[in-house]
C-alpha positions in Angstrom: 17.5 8.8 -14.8 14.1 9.1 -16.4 11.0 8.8 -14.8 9.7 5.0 -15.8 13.0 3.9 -13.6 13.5 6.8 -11.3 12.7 5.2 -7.4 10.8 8.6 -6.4 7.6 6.8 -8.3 7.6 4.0 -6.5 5.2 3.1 -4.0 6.8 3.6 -0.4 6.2 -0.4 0.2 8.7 -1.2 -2.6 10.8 1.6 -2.1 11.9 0.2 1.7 13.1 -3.3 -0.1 14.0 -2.6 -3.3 17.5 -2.8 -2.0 17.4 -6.0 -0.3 15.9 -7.8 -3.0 18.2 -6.4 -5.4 20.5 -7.4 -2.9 18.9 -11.0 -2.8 18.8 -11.2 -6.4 22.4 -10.9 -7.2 23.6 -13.5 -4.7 22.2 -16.0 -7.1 23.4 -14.6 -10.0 27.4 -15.7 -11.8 30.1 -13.6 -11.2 29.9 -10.3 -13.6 26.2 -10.5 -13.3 23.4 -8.2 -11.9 20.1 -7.2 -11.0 18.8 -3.7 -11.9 15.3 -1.9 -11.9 14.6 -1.1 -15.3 11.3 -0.4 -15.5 8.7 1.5 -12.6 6.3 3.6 -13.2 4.6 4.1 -17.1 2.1 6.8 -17.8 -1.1 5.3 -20.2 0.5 6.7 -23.0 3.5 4.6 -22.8 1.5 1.4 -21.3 -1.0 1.8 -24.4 2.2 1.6 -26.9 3.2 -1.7 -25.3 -0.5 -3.1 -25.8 -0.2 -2.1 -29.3 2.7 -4.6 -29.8 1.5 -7.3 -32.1 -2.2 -5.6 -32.2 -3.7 -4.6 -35.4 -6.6 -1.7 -35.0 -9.5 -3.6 -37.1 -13.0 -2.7 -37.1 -13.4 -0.5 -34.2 -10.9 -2.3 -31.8 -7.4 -3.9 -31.4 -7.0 -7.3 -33.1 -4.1 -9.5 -31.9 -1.9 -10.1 -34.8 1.3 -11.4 -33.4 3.2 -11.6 -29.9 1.7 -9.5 -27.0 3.0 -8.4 -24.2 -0.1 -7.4 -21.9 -3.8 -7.3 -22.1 -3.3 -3.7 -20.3 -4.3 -0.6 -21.9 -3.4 2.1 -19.9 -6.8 3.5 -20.1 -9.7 1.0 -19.9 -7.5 -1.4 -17.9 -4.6 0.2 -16.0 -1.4 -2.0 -15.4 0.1 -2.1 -11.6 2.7 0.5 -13.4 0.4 2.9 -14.2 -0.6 4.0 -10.6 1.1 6.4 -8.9 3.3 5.7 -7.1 3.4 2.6 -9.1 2.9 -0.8 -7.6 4.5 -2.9 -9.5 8.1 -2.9 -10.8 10.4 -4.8 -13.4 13.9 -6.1 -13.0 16.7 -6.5 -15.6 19.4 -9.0 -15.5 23.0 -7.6 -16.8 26.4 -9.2 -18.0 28.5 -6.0 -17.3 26.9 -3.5 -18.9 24.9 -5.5 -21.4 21.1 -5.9 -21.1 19.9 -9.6 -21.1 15.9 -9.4 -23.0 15.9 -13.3 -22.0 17.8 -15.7 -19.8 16.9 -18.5 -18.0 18.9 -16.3 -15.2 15.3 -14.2 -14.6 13.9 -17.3 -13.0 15.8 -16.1 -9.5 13.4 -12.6 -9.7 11.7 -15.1 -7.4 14.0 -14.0 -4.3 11.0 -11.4 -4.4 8.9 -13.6 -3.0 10.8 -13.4 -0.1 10.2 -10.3 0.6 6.3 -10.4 0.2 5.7 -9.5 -3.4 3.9 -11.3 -5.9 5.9 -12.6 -8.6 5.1 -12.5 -12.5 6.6 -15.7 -12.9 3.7 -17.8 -11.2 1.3 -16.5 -13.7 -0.4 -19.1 -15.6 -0.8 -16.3 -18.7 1.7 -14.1 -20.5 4.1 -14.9 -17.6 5.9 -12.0 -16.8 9.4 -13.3 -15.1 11.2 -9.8 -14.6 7.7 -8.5 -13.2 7.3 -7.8 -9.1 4.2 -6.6 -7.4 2.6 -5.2 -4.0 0.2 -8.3 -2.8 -3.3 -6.9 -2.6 -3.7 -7.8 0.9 -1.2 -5.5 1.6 -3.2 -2.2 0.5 -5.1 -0.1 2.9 -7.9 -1.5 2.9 -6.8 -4.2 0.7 -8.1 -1.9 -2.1 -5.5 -0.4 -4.4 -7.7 2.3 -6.0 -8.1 3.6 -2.1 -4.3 3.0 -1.3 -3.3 5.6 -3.9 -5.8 7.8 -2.5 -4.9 7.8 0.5 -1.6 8.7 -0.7 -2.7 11.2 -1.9 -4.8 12.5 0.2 -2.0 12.4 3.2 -0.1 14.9 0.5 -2.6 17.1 0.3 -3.1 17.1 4.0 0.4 18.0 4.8 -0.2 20.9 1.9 -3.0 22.3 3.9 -5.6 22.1 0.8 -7.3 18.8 1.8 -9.3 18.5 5.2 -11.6 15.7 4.9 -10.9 12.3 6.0 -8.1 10.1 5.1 -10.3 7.5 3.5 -9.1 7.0 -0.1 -11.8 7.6 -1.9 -10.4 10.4 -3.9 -13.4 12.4 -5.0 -14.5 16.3 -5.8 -13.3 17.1 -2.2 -10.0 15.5 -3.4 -10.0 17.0 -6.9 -10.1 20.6 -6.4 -7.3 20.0 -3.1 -5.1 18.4 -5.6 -5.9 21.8 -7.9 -5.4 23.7 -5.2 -1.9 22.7 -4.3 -0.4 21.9 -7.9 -2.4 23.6 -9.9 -3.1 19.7 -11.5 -6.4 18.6 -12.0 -5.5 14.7 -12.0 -3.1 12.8 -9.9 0.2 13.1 -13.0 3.9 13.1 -12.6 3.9 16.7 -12.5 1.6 17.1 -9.6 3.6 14.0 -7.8 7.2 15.7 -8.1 6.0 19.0 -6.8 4.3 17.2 -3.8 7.4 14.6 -3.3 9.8 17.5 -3.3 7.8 19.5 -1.0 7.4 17.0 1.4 9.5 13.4 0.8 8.3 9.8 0.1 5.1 9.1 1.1 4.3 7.5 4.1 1.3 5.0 3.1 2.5 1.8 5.1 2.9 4.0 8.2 -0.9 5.4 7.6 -2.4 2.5 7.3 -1.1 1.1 10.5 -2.3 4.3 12.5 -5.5 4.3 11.0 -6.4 0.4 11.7 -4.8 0.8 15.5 -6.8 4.2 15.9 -9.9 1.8 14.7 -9.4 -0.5 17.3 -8.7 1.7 20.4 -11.3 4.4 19.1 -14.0 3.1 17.4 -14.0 5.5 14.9 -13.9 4.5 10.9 -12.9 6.9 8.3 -14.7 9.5 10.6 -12.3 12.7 10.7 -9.1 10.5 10.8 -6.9 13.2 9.6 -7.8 14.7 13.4 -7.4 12.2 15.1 -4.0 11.5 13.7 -3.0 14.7 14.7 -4.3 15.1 18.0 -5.2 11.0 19.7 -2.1 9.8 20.6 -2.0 5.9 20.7 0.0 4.0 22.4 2.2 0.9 21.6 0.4 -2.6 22.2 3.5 -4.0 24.4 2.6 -0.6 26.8 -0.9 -0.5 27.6 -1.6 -1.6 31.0 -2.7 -5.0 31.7 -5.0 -5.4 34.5 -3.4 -7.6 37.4 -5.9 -10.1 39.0 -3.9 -10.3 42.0 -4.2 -6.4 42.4 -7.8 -6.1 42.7 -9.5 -6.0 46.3 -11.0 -9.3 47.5 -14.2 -8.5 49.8 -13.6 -10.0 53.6 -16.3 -12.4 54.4 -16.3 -10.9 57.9 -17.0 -7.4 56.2 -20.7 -8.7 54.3 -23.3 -7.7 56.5 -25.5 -10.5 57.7 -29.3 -10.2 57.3 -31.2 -9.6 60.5 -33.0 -12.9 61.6 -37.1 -12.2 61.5 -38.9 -12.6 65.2 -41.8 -15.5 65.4 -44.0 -14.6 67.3 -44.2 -17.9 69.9 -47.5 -20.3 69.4 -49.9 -19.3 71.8 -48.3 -16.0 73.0 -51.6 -14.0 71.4 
C-alpha cells in the first residue's frame, strides 16, 4: 500500500470511522459493488501536479486552459490532503475489481455525513462527490493549522525533545524538537513514520478533550499543559460531587443570641 492511501496518514478523527462509513457506504450500493479509500494523504508535490491539469503556465502564472480539478496548489494554498495527518480523504466506488472514475453511484459518499464530516458533494464549485472532510469545528481550537500542531507537538512530547506547552502553535521551540527527534526539519512523511512507529496513532481527539476539561476545572489556558496533563488528574463530570442542600446545617432560631434590651433611665428618677 503506498502512502497517498495508506490509513497511518490519516488524521486519528477519520481513522476511528473510516470503517463504519465504509461500512455505511456499501449498504447502499448493488450487489458486487464497493466502497474503498483511494486517496489520503498527497505531499505538494503531487497536489501541485493535479492543479496543473488543464493549466497552461503563461506569463508568470498558471492559466486555466481546460478542465480543473482544484484551485489548490500544494504550496500557496494547501488542500485538506496535504496536512499531516491529512484531513480530508477520497472514496472510490468498485464493480469487482474495476475502478468507477464516474457514477451516479458516488452520490451515496453522503452516508459521510452521518458520521460528522463534511461532504464534497454540497459544494457549490468544482463539486468534489468522492471527497470527505473533518468539519472545522471539530479541530482543537477550531483551527486546523493548530490541530496538526498539536499533533505534533504531543509526538514530540512523548519523544522527550519538546517541553513547552501543548498549544499548537508549532514554532522554533517546535522546529528544532522535531530536529531533534527525527533529524527532520519540517513536519514530512519521513519524520511522521518514525514518530508513528515509535509511538502509535496519534491521539488528537483525546488531547483536545483533556485540554478544554483541564480549562474548565483549572483555569489555566495553554499555560504548561503538557504538566498538567501529566500530573492534575481530572475527574469525570458524572463523579464530581454535587453539593446536597438538604445536607447543609440549618441554624436553630433558639441558638441566635438575642440582643440585650437597653435600660431607660425612668422620667424623673434624676
Amino acid at each position: 500500500m503506498t502512502y497517498d492511501r495508506d490509513p497511518k496518514y490519516l488524521h486519528s478523527y477519520i481513522a476511528d470511522r473510516l470503517e463504519s462509513i465504509l461500512n455505511a457506504i456499501n449498504t447502499k450500493l448493488p450487489a458486487d459493488h464497493t466502497a474503498k479509500l483511494i486517496s489520503a494523504h498527497r505531499t505538494p508535490a503531487d497536489q501541485f501536479e493535479i492543479f496543473k491539469k488543464g493549466r497552461t503556465f503563461k506569463n508568470g502564472s498558471w492559466v486555466k486552459t481546460g478542465q480543473t480539478f482544484t484551485d489548490k496548489d500544494g504550496f500557496v494554498k494547501l488542500s485538506r490532503h496535504n496536512y499531516l495527518p491529512c484531513t480530508a480523504f477520497d472514496i472510490g466506488i468498485f464493480n469487482g475489481n474495476a475502478y468507477l472514475p464516474d457514477s451516479p453511484l458516488y452520490k451515496n459518499i453522503k452516508e459521510g455525513k452521518k458520521f460528522e464530516m463534511d461532504w464534497g458533494g454540497d459544494w457549490t464549485s468544482l463539486v468534489d462527490e468522492p471527497h470527505l472532510e473533518i468539519p472545522p469545528n471539530k479541530f482543537f481550537k477550531s483551527n486546523i493549522e493548530k490541530d496538526s500542531g498539536v499533533i505534533w507537538q504531543n509526538y514530540l512530547r512523548k519523544a522527550g525533545t519538546y517541553t513547552g506547552g501543548l498549544d499548537g502553535i508549532f514554532g522554533p521551540k517546535s522546529i528544532q524538537a522535531l530536529i531533534d527527534a527525527t533529524g527532520e526539519s519540517v513536519r514530512n512523511l519521513k519524520a511522521w513514520d518514525k514518530l508513528f512507529d515509535k509511538f502509535g496513532k496519534p491521539e488528537a481527539v483525546s488531547i483536545l478533550t483533556t485540554i478544554l476539561e483541564l480549562e474548565n476545572v483549572t483555569g489555566i489556558s495553554n499555560i504548561s499543559l503538557e504538566a498538567a496533563l501529566e500530573d492534575r488528574p481530572v475527574p469525570p463530570p458524572g463523579n464530581r460531587p454535587t453539593p446536597n442542600p438538604g445536607d447543609r446545617p440549618k441554624p436553630n432560631p433558639g441558638d441566635r443570641p438575642r440582643p440585650t434590651p437597653l435600660k431607660r433611665p425612668r422620667p424623673g428618677s434624676n
